[in-house]
N, C-alpha and C positions, 0 to 999 in steps of 0.2 A: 179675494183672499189669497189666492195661489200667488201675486205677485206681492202683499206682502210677508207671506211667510218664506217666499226666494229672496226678498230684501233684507229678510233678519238670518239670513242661512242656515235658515229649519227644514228637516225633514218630513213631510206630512206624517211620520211614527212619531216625531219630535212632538209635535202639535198634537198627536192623537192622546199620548203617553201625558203630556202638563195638562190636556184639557178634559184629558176624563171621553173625549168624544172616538167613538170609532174612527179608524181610516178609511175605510168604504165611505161612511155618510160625510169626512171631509173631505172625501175624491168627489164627491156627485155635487156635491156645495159649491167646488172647484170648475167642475163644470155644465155650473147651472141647471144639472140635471135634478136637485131637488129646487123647492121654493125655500122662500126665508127659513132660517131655522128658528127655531123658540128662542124667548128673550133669555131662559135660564143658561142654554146653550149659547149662542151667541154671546152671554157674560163671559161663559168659561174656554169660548174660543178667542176672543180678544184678551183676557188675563194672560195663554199661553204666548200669545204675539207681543205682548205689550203694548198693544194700542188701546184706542179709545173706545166705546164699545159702540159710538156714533160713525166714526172713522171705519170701521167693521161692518156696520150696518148699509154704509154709504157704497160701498164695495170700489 
């Protein structure tokens, strides 16, 4: 995730702020330090990146 929201040149606050998700649980997503995140989230963290929510998924 961390290397496509550096490809769209988002801020993880960019990403926190469109997707409704904290920045902490997108820092730990980032560094594998959590598991998958829920599919409701995962929707709302690929609507903020613009991808696909497979392509998201696939990491």
């Amino acid at each position: 995730m961390k290397r496509l929201r550096k490809a769209r040149g988002m801020s993880l606050q960019r990403v926190s702020v469109e997707s409704g998700v904290s920045p902490s649980y997108i820092s730990r997503l980032e560094r594998n330090e959590k598991q998958s995140p829920s599919f409701p989230i995962l929707v709302e963290l690929a609507l903020a990146l613009k991808v696909d929510v497979l392509t998201l998924a696939e990491g």
